[in-house]
C-alpha positions in Angstrom: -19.9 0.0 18.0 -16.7 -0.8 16.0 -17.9 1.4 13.5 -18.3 4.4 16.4 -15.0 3.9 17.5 -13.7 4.4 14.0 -15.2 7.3 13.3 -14.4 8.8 17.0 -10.7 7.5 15.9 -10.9 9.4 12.7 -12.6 12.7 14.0 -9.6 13.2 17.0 -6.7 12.2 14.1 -8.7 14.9 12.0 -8.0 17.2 14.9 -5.0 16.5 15.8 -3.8 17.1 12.4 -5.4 20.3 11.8 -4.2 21.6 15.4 -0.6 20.3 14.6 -0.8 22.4 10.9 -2.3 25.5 13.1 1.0 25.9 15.5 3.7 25.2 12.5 2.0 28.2 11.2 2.2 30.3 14.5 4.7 32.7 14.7 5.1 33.0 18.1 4.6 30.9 21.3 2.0 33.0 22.7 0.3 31.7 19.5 1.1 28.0 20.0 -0.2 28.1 23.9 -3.8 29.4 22.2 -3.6 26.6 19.7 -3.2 24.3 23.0 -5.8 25.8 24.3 -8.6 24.9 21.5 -7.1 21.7 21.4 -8.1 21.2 25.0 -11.4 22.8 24.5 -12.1 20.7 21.6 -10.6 17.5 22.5 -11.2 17.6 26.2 -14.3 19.8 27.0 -11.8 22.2 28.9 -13.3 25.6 29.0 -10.1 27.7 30.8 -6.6 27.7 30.7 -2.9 28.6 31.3 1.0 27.8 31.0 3.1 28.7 34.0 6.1 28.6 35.1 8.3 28.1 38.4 10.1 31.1 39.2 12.6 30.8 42.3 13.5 34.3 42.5 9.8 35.2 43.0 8.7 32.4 45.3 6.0 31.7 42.8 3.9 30.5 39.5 4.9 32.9 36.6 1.9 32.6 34.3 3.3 32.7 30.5 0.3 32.6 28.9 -3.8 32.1 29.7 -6.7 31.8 28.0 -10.2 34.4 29.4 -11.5 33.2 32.5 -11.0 35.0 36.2 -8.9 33.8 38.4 -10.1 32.4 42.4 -10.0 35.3 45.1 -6.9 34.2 46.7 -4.2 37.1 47.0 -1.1 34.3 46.8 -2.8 32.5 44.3 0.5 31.7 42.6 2.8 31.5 45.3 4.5 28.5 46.7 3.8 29.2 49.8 0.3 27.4 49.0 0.8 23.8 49.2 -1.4 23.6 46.6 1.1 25.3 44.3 4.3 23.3 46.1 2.9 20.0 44.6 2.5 21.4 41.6 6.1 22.4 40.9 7.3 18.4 41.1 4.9 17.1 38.9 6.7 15.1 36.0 3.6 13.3 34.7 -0.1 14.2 34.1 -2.6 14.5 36.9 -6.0 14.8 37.3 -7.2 17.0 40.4 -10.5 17.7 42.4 -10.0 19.5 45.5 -11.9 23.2 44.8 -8.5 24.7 47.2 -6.4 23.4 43.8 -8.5 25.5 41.0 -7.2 28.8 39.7 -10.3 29.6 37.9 -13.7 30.1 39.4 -16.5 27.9 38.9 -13.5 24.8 37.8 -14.5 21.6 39.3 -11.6 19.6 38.2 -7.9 20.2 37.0 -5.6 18.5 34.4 -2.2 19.6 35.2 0.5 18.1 32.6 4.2 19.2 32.0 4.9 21.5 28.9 8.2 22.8 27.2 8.1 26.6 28.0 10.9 27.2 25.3 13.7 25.9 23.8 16.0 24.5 27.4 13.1 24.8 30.0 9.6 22.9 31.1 6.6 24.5 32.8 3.1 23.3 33.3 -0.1 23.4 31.6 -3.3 23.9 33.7 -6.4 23.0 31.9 -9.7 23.5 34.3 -13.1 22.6 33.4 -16.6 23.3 35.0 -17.7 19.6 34.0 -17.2 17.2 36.9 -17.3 13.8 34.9 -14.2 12.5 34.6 -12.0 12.7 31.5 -11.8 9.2 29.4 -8.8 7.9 28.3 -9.4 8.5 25.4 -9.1 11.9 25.5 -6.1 11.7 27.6 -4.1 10.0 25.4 -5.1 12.8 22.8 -3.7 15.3 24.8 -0.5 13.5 25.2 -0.3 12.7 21.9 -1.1 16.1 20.8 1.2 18.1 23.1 3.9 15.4 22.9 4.1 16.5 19.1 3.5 20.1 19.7 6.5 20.0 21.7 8.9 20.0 18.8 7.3 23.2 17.4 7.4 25.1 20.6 11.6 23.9 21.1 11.4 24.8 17.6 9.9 27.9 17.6 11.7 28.7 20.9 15.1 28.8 19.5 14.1 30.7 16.4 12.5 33.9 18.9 15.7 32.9 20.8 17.8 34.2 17.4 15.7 36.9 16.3 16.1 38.5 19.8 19.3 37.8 19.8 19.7 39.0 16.1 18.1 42.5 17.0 19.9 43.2 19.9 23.3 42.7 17.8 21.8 44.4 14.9 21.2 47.8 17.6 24.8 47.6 18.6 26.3 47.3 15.5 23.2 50.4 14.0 23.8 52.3 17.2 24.4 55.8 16.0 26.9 57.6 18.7 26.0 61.0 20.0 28.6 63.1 20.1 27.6 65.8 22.6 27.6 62.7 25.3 29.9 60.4 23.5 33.2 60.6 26.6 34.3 57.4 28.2 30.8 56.8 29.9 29.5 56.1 26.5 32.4 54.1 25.3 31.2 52.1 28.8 27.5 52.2 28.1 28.3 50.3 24.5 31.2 47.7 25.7 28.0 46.8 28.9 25.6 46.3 26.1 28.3 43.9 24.2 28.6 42.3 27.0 25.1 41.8 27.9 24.6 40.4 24.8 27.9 38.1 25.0 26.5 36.6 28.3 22.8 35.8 27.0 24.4 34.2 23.8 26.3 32.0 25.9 23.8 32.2 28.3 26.5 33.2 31.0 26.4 35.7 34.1 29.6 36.3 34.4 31.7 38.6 32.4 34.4 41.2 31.8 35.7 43.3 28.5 38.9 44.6 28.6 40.3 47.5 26.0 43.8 47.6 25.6 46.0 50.6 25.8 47.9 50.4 22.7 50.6 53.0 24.2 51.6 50.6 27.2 50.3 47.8 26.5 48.1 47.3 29.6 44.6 46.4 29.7 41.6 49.1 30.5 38.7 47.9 32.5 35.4 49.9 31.9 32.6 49.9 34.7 29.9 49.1 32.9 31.5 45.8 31.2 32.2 44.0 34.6 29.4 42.1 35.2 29.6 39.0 38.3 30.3 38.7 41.6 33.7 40.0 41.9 36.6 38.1 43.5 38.3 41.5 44.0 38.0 45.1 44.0 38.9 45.4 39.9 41.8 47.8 39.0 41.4 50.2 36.2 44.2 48.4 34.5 45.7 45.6 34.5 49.5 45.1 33.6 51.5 42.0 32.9 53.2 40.1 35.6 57.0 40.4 36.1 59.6 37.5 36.5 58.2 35.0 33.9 55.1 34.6 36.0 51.9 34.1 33.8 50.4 37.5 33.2 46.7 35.5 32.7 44.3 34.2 30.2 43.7 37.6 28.9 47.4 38.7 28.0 47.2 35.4 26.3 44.4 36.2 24.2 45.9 40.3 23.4 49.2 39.0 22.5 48.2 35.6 20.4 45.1 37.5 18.7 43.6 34.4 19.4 40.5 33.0 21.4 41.7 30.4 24.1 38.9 28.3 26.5 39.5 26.9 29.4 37.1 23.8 31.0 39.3 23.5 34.7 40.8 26.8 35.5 41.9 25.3 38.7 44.9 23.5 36.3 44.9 26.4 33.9 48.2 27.6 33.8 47.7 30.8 32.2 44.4 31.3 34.8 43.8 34.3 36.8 40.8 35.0 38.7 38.7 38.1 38.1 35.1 36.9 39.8 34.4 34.0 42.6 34.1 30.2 42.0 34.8 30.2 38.5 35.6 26.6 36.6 35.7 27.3 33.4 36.3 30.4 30.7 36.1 31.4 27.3 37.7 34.6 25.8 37.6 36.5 22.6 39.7 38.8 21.1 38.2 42.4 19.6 40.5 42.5 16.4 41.5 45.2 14.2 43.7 45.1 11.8 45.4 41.9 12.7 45.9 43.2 15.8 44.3 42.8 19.0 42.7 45.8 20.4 40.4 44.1 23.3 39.0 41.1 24.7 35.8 39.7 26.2 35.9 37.3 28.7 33.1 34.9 29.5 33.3 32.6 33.2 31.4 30.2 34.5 30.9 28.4 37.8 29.9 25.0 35.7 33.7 23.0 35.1 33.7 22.2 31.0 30.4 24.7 30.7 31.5 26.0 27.3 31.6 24.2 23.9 33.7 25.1 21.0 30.2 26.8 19.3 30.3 28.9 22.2 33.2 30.3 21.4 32.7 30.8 17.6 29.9 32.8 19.0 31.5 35.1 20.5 34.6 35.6 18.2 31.6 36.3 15.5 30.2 39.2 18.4 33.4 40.4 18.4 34.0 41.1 14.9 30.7 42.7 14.6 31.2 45.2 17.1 35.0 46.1 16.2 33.8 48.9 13.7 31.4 50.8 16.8 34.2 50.7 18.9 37.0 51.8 16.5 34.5 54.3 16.1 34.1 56.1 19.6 37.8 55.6 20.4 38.4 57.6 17.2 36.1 60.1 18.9 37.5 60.0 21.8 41.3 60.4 20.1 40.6 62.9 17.9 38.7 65.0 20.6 41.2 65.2 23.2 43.7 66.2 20.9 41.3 69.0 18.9 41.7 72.9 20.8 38.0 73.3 20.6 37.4 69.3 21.8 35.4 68.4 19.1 36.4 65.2 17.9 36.0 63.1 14.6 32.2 60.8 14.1 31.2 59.0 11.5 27.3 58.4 11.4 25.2 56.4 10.1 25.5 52.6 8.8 24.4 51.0 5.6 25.4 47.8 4.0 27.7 50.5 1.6 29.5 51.7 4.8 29.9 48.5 6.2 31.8 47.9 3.0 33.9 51.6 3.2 34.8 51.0 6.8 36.5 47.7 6.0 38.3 49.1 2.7 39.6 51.3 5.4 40.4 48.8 8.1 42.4 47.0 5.5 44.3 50.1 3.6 44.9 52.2 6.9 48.0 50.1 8.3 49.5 50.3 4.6 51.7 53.1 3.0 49.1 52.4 0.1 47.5 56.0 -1.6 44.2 56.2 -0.9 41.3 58.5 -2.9 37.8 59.0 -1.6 35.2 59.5 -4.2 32.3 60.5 -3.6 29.7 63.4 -3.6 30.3 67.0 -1.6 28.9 66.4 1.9 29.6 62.5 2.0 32.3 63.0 5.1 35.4 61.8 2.8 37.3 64.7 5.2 36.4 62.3 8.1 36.9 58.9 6.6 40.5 60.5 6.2 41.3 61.4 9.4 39.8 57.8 10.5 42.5 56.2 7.7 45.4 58.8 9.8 43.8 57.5 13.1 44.4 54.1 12.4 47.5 54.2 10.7 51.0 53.7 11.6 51.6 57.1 11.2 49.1 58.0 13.5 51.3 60.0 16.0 52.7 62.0 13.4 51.6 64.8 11.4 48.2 65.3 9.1 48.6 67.9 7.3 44.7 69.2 5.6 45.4 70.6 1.7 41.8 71.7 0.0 42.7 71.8 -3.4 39.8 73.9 -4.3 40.1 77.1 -2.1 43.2 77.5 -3.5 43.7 79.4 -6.9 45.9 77.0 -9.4 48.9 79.9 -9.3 49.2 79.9 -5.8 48.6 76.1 -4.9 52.0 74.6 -6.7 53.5 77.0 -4.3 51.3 75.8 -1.2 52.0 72.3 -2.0 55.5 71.9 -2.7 57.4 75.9 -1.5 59.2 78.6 -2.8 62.2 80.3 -2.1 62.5 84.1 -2.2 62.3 85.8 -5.5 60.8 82.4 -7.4 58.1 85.0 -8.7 56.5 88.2 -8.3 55.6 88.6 -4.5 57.8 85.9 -3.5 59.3 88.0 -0.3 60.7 84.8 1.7 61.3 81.2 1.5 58.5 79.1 2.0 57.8 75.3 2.8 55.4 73.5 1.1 53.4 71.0 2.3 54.6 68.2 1.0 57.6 69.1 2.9 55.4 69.8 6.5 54.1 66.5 5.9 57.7 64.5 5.9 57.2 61.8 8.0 53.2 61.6 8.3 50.2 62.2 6.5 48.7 64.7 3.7 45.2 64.8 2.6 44.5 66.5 -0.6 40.9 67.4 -0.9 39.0 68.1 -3.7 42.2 67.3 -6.1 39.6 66.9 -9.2 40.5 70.5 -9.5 44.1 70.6 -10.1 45.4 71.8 -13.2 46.9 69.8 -15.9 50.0 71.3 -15.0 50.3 70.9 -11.7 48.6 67.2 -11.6 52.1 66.7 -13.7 53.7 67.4 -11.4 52.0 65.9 -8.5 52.0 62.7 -10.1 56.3 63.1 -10.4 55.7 63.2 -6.2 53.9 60.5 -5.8 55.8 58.7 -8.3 59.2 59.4 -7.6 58.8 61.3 -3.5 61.2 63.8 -4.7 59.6 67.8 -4.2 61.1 70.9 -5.7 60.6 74.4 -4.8 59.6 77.0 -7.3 62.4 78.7 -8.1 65.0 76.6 -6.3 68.3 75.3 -8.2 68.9 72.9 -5.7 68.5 69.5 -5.7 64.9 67.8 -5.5 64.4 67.3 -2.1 62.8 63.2 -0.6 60.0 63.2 1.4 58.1 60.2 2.6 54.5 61.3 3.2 51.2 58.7 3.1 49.5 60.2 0.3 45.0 60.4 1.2 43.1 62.1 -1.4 39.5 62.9 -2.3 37.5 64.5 -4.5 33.6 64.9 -5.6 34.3 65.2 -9.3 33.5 62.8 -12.1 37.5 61.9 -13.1 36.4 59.4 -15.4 34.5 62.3 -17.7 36.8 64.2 -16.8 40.1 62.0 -18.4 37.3 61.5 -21.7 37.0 65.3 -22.0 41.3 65.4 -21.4 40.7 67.6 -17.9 42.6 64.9 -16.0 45.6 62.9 -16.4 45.1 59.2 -16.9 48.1 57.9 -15.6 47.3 60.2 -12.4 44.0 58.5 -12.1 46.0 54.9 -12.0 48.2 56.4 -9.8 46.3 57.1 -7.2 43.4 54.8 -7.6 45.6 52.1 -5.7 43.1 51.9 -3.2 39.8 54.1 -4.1 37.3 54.1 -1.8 33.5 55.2 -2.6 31.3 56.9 0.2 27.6 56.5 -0.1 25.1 59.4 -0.1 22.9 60.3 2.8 20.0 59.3 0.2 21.2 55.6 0.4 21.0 55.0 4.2 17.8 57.1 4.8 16.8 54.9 7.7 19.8 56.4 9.5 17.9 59.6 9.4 16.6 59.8 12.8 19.4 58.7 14.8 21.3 61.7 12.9 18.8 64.1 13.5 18.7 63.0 17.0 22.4 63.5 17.8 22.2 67.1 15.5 19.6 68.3 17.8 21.1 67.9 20.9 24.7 68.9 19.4 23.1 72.4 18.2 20.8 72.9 21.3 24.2 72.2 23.5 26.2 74.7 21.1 23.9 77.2 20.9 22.1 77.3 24.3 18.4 76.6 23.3 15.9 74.2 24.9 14.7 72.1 21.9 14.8 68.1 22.4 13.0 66.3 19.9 11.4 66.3 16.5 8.0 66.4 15.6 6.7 63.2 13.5 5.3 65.0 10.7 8.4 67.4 10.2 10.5 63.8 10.8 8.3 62.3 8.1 9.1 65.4 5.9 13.0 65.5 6.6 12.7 61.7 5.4 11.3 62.6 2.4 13.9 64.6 1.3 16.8 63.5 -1.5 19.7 65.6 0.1 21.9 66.8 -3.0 24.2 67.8 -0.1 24.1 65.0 2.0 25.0 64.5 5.9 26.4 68.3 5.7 23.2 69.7 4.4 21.1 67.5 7.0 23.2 69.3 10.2 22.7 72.4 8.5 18.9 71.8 8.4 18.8 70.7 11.9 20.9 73.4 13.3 19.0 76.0 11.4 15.7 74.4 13.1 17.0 74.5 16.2 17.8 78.2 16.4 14.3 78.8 14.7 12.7 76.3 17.0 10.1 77.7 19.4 9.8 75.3 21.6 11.5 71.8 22.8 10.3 70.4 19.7 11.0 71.1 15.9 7.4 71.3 14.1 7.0 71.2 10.3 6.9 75.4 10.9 10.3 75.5 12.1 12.1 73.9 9.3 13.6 76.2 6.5 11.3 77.3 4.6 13.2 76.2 1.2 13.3 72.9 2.3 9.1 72.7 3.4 8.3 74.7 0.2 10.1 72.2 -2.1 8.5 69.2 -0.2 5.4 70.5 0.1 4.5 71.2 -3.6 5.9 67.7 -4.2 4.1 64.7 -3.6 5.4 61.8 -1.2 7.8 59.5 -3.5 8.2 62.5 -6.5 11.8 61.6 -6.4 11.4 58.5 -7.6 8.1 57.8 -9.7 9.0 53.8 -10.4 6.5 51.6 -9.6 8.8 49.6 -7.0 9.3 53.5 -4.9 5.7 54.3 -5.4 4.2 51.0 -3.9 6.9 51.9 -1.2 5.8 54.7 -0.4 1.8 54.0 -0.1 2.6 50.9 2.3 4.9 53.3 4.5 2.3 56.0 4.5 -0.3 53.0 5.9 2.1 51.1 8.2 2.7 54.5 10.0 -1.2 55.3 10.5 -1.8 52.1 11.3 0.8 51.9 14.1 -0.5 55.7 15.6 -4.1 54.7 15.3 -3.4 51.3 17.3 -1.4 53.3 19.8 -3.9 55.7 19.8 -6.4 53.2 21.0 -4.6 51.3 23.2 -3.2 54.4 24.9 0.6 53.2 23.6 0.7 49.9 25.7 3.0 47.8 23.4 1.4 44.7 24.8 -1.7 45.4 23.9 -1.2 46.7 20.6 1.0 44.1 19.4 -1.9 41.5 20.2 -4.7 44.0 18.1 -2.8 44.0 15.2 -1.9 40.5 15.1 2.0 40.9 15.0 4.2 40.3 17.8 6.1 42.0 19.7 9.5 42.0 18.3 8.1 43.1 14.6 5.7 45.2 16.3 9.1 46.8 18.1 10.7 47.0 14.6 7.6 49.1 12.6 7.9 51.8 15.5 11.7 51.9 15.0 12.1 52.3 10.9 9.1 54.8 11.4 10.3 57.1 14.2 7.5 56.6 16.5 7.7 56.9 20.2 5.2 55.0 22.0 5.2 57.0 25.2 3.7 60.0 23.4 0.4 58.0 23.2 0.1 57.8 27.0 
């Protein structure tokens, strides 16, 4: 008998451990519930199962996960109207129940009903049902406690790591969200500050909320309609503007003028408190910096006295800083639109580690007199990165004044740059300004300055050196200007000071801060986003129906190199669009250059390494895969996302980097 016992001892230890390895591997708790399950079928005799969960709002059980089995015909089954279901909700402790009104499965003759960790804060319970009669043993019993006692940790665990990654993706959308300029107004500067707030609340896992832009000009704080989200204590002005008479002007003014966080645990003793929503004891806030300034702030409230902790609120400074470069980014837009005749306004697309790191060089050298040259190939947006520099500069009110170095032959551009006064040379009928001299006072961009002349980079680089201009021709004294020097060019300067084409001490000069802008071919998963936003800015410009993009002439646009970068993808798109005969842009309506060139060249040609070649075979499966699942499952995410054995959040991720909408499988 003792020898029995041993062995039964050894065989449920056996189990247990194998069932405990099983769920570390999991990676999700869907999979952990199944492992459960066997665990109950295996170490109870339980043949059906499932995890619920209370939920208040819906009166109800909310079933998180359940094994195959069908359910009793009882049409409030789950609801807690049932007494049935009422007891279950205050259990705290395993029970064993008989009565057939307490099953959920048909066929059950008896119930074990034990508490479970749904996730990482909250509990729910887990219903196992068997057709077997006979009591379960103690035994047994204790080997479920045992087993889901240490299962526990994993699901916590694994909990709080789904917790991150959705947490994780969300961020990574706002900060990859790629604006569309034919709708990007001050509704979609709203739609972006709800989503950062959304996102602030479930980090802090908040309901309550406000973001608040300030209005650099006055000084007052900008409410948007979308980034109020709580039960307001009052109908909630546009702006807000500070207090008069020394009176505290509130926890927000606080935060814009400090550039510093501040939480408060009893605003009912806050000094600095104001309300904005009802019942609120305690508040966190965050300022949105830019350039050591502070440009916004997001306020988090709660209902709870002392709710917040001091991780909460590195939390949401780290949101903060994350988001800055997206909202720089439509106010820019927004800026640059209103003040443009034909309202078209200055976007940069597209995000990459590299333009993380070009949109920071220019955070940091925009608010400096510092010159500033933009390398990098023709198409690359270095005439936008510019006027972003102008935007956030100190000179921003002042003038830019636009110089392309190359459309301007070398005789005529020492004029354009610095004047003439009548008579300097042949043709000289009047005195002109250069300008340098237009630019007193603000901003000059120089484009394309590879292509000066030795000559005249002589005497460019006496400007910059010494800020004094003369005219051709003039006798006059050189004249001071003070002008923020931005310049750019596409050209190779470094070959070009080896072969003697360009001054060295010009390079040094005006490599104070250089700046290098990534080709389109670098950040190719941008792709669709841009295409996206091209299409509808073409069919809005040129009055044509077409809405969307094809997958196969997507897949084709994605296989393409782009020698002339994001310039050479609008022009593709807006050619397509005009060519386009229908809503959607098939492989046919490309240019035909562009499908001739792709099409004689196999997927991957472009780069033949064996690193781009294995790429390229496991994107060419990944994207089959997915449309042949979808295809079968008739694009329910669900369902797909259990066939293939990945869950839903990766599953979510493959249709993003490969462009594929699941609705178009329905």
């Amino acid at each position: 008998m003792a020898d029995n016992a041993a062995a039964k001892n050894d065989k449920r230890v056996s189990l247990l451990y194998d069932l405990l390895r099983d769920a570390t591997k999991r990676a999700d708790l869907k999979g952990i519930f199944h492992v459960l399950f066997r665990g109950a079928r295996e170490g109870l005799g339980a043949g059906v199962g499932l995890v619920v969960q209370h939920n208040p709002e819906k009166g109800a059980l909310e079933v998180k996960v359940k094994t195959q089995g069908k359910y009793c015909e009882h049409k409030n089954l789950f609801s807690t109207e049932r007494q049935q279901v009422n007891d279950l909700i205050r259990l705290d402790q395993l029970v064993l129940r008989k009565d057939p009104q307490e099953m959920f499965f048909k066929g059950s003759k008896q119930q074990l009903v034990m508490p479970v960790p749904v996730n990482a804060h909250d509990n729910g319970l887990m219903i196992l049902e068997s057709e077997n009669g006979q009591d379960f043993d103690q035994t047994q019993l204790d080997f479920l406690n045992e087993f889901i006692e240490q299962t526990s940790v994993v699901i916590r665990t694994r909990s709080s790591v789904e917790s991150s990654k959705r947490e994780l993706d969300c961020l990574w959308d706002v900060k990859r969200r790629i604006v569309n300029p034919a709708d990007l107004d001050v509704a979609e500067l709203n739609e972006l500050l709800g989503k950062i707030l959304q996102l602030a609340l479930a980090r802090t896992k908040s309901q309550t909320g406000i973001i608040l832009m300030a209005e650099e000009e006055t000084g007052d704080l900008v409410t948007s309609s979308q980034a109020v989200m709580g039960d307001v204590a009052y109908n909630i002005p546009e702006k807000f503007r500070r207090r008069t008479r020394g009176r505290a002007s509130g926890i927000v003014f606080w935060v814009l003028d400090n550039n510093k966080p501040y939480m408060s645990g009893d605003t009912s003793s806050d000094p600095n408190y104001i309300p904005f929503f009802k019942g609120v004891k305690s508040n966190i806030s965050a300022p949105i910096s830019f350039q050591d300034r502070c440009i916004g702030v997001i306020v988090i409230e709660s209902p709870e006295p002392n709710a917040f902790t001091e991780e909460d609120l590195k939390v949401l400074e780290e949101l903060s800083k994350n988001v800055t470069i997206l909202v720089r980014r439509a106010q820019l837009y927004e800026a640059t639109r209103s003040a443009d005749k034909t309202g078209r306004g200055v976007l940069i697309r597209g995000l990459s580690p590299e333009w993380e790191e070009v949109e920071r060089r220019v955070e940091r050298a925009a608010d400096t007199n510092a010159i500033v040259i933009l390398r990098g190939d023709s198409g690359t947006g270095k005439e936008l990165v510019a006027k972003s520099i102008f935007f956030n500069s100190k000179l921003k009110d002042s003038k830019l004044v636009v110089v392309n170095s190359a459309a301007i032959p070398d005789q005529l551009l020492e004029s354009a740059l610095f004047g003439h006064v009548k008579g300097a040379f042949t043709g000289a009928t009047y005195d002109r300004i250069g300008e340098f001299e237009k630019a007193d006072g603000g901003t000059i961009f120089l484009d394309e300055i590879g292509d000066l002349g030795l000559p005249l980079q002589a005497k460019l680089l006496r400007v910059l050196e010494s800020g004094e201009i003369q005219k051709i021709g003039s006798n006059q004294e050189s004249k001071r200007v003070n002008v923020r020097v931005i310049a750019a060019t596409s050209r190779n300067l470094e070959e070009m000071m080896e072969q003697r084409e360009f001054r060295e001490d010009l390079y040094y000069r005006l490599h104070v801060v250089p700046i290098w802008l990534p080709a389109l071919k670098e950040y190719k998963k941008s792709i669709p986003g841009m295409v996206k936003a091209f299409i509808r800015e073409a069919a809005t410009n040129h009055e044509r129906p077409v809405t969307g993009i094809a997958v196969d002439a997507l897949d084709m646009l994605m296989r393409h190199d782009y020698p002339g970068n994001v310039r050479e993808l609008k022009n593709v798109i807006e050619q397509s669009v005009i060519l386009a005969r229908g809503k959607t842009i098939n492989v046919d309506d490309l240019p035909n250059r562009l499908v001739a060139t792709l099409k004689n060249q196999p997927a991957g040609m472009s780069s033949r390494d064996f690193k781009s070649m294995k790429k390229q075979v496991l994107d060419d499966f990944e994207r089959e895969y997915l449309r042949e699942v979808l295809t079968e499952v008739s694009g329910n995410i669900s369902k797909a996302s259990e066939i293939s054995g990945i869950n839903r959040v990766n599953f979510y991720k493959l249709l993003k980097r490969h462009a594929i909408e699941p609705a178009s499988f329905r």
